[in-house]
N, C-alpha and C positions, 0 to 999 in steps of 0.2 A: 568596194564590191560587196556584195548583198550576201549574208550568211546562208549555206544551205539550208531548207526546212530539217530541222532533230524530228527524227521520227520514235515512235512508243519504241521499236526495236534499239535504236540506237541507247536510248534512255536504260531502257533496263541494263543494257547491255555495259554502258561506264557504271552502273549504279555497282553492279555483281561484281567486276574483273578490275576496278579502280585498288583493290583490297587484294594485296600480294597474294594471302591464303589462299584465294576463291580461285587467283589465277594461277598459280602454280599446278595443281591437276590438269586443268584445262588444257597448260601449255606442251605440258608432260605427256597430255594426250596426243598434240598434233605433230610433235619434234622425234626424230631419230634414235635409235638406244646410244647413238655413239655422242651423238650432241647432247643428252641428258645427263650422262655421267659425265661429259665435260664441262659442265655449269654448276655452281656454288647456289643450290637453289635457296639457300638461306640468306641468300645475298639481294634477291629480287625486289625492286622498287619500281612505283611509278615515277617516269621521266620528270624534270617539272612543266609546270602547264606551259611553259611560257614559248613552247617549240611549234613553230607554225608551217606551212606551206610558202610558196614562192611570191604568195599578195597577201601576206597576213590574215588566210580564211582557215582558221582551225577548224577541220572535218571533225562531226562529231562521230562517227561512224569508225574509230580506230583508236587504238591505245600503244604504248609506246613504252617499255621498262629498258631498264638496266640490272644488270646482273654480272657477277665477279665470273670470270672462267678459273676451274676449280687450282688447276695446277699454278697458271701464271699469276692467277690474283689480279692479271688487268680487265681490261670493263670490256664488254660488249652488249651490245644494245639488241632487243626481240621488238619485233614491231608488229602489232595484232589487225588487220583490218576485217570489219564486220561486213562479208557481202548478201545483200537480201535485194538484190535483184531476181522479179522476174526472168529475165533474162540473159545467159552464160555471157559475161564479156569476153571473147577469145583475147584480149589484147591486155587481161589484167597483167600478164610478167613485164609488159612496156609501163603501165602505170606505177605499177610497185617499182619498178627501175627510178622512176622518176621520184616518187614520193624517199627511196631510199637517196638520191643523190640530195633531195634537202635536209632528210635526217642529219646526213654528214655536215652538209655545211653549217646546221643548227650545231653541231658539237664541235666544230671548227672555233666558232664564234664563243662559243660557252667556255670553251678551253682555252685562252690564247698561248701560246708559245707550243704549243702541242706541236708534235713531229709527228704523229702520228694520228691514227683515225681506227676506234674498234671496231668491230665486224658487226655487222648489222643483218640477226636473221628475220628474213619477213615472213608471215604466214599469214592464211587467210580462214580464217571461219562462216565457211558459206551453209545457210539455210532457206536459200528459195524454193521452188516448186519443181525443178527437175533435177537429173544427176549432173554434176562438173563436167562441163568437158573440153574444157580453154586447156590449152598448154599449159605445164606447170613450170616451163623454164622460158626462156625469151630467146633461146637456141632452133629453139621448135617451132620457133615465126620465121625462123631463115629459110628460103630455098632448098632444097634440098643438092640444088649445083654449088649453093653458098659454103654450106657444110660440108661439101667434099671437097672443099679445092681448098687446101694446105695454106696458099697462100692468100687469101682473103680470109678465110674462116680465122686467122691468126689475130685477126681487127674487128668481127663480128663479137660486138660486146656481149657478155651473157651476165644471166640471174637468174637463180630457182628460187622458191618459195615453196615451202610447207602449207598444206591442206589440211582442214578439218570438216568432212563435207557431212553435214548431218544430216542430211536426205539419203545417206548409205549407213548411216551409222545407227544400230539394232540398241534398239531405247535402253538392253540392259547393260550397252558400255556407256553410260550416260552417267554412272552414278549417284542417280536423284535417291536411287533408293534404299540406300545402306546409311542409316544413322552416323554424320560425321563432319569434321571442319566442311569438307569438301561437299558437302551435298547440296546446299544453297546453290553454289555454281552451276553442281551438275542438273538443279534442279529449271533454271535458268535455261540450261543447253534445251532441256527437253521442250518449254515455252517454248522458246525461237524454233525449235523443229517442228513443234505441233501446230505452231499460228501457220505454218504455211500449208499445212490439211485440211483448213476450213476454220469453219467461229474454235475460237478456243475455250471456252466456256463451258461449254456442253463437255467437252473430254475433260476438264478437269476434274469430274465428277468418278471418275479412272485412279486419279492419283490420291486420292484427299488425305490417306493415310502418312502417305510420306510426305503432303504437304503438310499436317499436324506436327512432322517430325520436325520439317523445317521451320516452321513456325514458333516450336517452343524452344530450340538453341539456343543458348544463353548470349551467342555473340550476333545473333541474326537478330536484328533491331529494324520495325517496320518492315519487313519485309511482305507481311500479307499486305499492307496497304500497296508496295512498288508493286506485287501480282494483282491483285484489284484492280489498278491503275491501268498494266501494259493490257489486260484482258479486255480491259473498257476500251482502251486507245486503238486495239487493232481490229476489236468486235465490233467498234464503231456502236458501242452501246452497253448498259449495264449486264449483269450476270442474270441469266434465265432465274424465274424465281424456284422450280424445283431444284437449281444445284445451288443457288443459296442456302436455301433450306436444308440442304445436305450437308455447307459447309457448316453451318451453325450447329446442326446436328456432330458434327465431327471435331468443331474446332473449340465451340461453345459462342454464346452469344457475344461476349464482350469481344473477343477477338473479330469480328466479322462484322459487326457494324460500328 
């Protein structure tokens, strides 16, 4: 079966949260107070690559860590999927059901003699063009005669998932703009929010300050080139020549071209 097209979103997207550091706010941002302090976040890795779907088509559009739960010290697994649909899928709790029943079998396999199986939280980081408005559990696709009657709702399988909807979320919980490990990411978040506003190029003429900041971090390596890159990819063209001209002014010339 034929790979789906990687889109410039998807790309940036593994290139940022592939790097425990980058991801750890991110996730901190979309997860619970009660499930953050029960995670050993110093424990956080990406999965290895080698965990696929049910026809061996690895989505590039999602990522997949492990992580120690802080008290037991055993594994549980956070499962990230990137949504940039146009359009709400109401039936994403049925697909993350599905996508989580192969996670498991992938650790099935990867563990043999296992008796058990860790808990696997999924979340979703959505920045298309409108607000969420899919169900966030797969409880909320039942009937509503489904759910009241005791003795079937006892068989109606469930799953919730964790939201990150960046089309609600006010650029200054973004973190792009406070000098720090974490701003790369946050600075990332803001891209994927702003490419669904129109060309992105022309706004980043907005941030150039805190893109300077990102840029000269000692551990953010190429990075103006991956922004370059995702700007071009979703402009569907180079950067206007005045905000060029502005980054070179900002950034200096060797950085920028």
């Amino acid at each position: 079966m034929e790979k789906p097209a990687e889109t410039p979103h998807d790309l940036l997207f593994k290139n940022a949260f592939s790097a425990p550091r980058q991801a750890v706010p991110v996730l901190k941002g979309i997860l619970p107070p009660a499930l953050i302090k029960a995670l050993d976040w110093n424990t956080l890795k990406l999965a290895p690559s080698e965990w696929v779907d049910h026809q061996l088509v690895r989505r590039h559009n999602d990522l997949l860590y492990t992580i120690q739960q802080r008290d037991s010290r055993e594994p549980a697994l956070v499962y990230v999927l990137l949504e940039h649909q146009s359009t709400v899928d109401r039936f994403m709790a049925w697909r993350l059901l599905g996508y989580i029943a192969r996670i498991g079998e992938w650790y099935i396999r990867a563990h043999k003699g296992t008796k058990h199986v860790p808990p696997i939280i999924p979340t979703v980081v959505y920045h298309g063009n409108g607000e969420w408005t899919a169900p966030l559990s797969v409880r909320e696709l039942y009937p509503d005669s489904t759910r009241q009657d005791d003795g079937v709702a006892h068989y109606a399988v469930n799953l919730s998932y964790q939201l990150r909807d960046l089309h609600r979320e006010h650029d200054s919980h973004l973190h792009y703009h406070t000098p720090s490990d974490e701003q790369w990411g946050g600075f990332v978040l803001w891209l994927l929010k702003h490419a669904s506003q129109g060309p992105l190029g022309p706004q980043l003429k907005d941030v150039l300050e805190e893109l300077k900041a990102v840029v000269n971090h000692p551990q953010n390596y190429r990075v103006l080139e991956t922004i370059i890159r995702y700007v071009y990819g979703v402009d569907d063209g180079p950067l206007p020549p005045g905000v060029q001209r502005q980054m070179i002014d900002t950034l200096g010339n060797s950085n920028v071209e």
